[in-house]
C-alpha positions as CSV (number, residue, x, y, z in Angstrom):
1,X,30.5,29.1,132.3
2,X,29.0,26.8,129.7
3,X,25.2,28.6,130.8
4,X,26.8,31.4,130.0
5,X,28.3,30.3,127.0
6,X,24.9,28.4,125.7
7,X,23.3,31.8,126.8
8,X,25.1,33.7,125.0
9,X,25.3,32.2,121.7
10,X,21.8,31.6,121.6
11,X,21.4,35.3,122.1
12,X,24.3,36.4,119.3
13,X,21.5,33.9,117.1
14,X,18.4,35.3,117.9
15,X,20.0,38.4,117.0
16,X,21.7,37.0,113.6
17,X,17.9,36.0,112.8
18,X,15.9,38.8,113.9
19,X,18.1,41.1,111.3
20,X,18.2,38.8,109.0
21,X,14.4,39.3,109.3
22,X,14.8,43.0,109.4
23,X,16.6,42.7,105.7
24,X,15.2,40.1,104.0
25,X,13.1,42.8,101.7
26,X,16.5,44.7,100.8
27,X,18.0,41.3,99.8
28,X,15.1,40.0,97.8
29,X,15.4,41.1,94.4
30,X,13.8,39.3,91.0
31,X,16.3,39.1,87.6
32,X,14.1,38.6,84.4
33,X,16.5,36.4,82.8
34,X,13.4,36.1,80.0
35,X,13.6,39.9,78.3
36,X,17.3,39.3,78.1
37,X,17.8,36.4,76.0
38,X,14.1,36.0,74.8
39,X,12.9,39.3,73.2
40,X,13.1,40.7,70.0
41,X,15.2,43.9,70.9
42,X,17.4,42.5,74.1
43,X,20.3,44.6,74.1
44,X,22.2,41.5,73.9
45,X,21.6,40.3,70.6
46,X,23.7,41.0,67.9
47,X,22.3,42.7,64.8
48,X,21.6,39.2,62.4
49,X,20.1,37.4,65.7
50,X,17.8,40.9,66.4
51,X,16.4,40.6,62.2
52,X,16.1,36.9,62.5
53,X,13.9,37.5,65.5
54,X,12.0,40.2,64.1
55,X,11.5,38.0,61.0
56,X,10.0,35.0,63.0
57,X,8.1,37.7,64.9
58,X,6.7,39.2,62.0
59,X,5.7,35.7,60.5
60,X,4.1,34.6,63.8
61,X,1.8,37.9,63.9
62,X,0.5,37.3,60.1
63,X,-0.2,33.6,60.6
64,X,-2.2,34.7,63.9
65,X,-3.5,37.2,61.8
66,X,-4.7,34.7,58.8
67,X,-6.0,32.0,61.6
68,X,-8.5,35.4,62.7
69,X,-9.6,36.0,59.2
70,X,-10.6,32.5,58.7
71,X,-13.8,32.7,60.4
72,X,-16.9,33.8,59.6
73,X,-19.7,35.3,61.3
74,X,-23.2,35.0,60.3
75,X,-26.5,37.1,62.3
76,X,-29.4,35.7,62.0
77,X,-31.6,38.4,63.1
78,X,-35.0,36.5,62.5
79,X,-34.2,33.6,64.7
80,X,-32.2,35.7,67.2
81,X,-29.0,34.1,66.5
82,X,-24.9,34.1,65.6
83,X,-23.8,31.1,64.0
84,X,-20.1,31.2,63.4
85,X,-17.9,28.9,61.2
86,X,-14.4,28.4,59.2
87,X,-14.1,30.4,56.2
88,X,-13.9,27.1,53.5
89,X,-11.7,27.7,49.8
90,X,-15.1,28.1,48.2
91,X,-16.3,31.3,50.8
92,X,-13.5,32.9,50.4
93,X,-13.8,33.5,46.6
94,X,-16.9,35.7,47.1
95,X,-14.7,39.1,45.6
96,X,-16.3,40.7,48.1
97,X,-12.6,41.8,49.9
């Protein structure tokens, strides 16, 4: 009667969950929304937006480029040491490029 009926649905639950279990690694899936609308050559940009991201890319690379050249590295091999330092206007007119 209502036992039976309780029973029963708690049964036809257990059962929902316990495959629900079973599939949850078929169901799981991640979407990388980022490549799509974030990188240089999504397929989804159209040909201006692709060379005005390649031109902000290619300006970002060079200025992280510059900021690496701008330090300098000196050994000091008598008193065991490396003394490093910013590259000032004046040290980088040596001419020795």
């Amino acid at each position: 009667d209502t036992a039976d009926a309780a029973a029963d649905a708690a049964t036809a639950f257990r059962d929902r969950l316990l495959e629900y279990d079973r599939t949850a690694a078929q169901r799981t899936q991640v979407l990388d929304d980022q490549s799509d609308f974030f990188d240089v050559n999504s397929a989804w940009t159209d040909p201006q937006e692709r060379a005005r991201l390649q031109e902000l890319q290619a300006q970002r690379d060079k200025r992280i480029n510059e900021e690496r050249r701008k330090v300098r590295v000196t050994f000091d091999f008598a008193g065991r040491r490396v003394v490093t330092g910013e590259v000032t206007t004046a040290d980088d007119d040596d001419g020795d490029d």
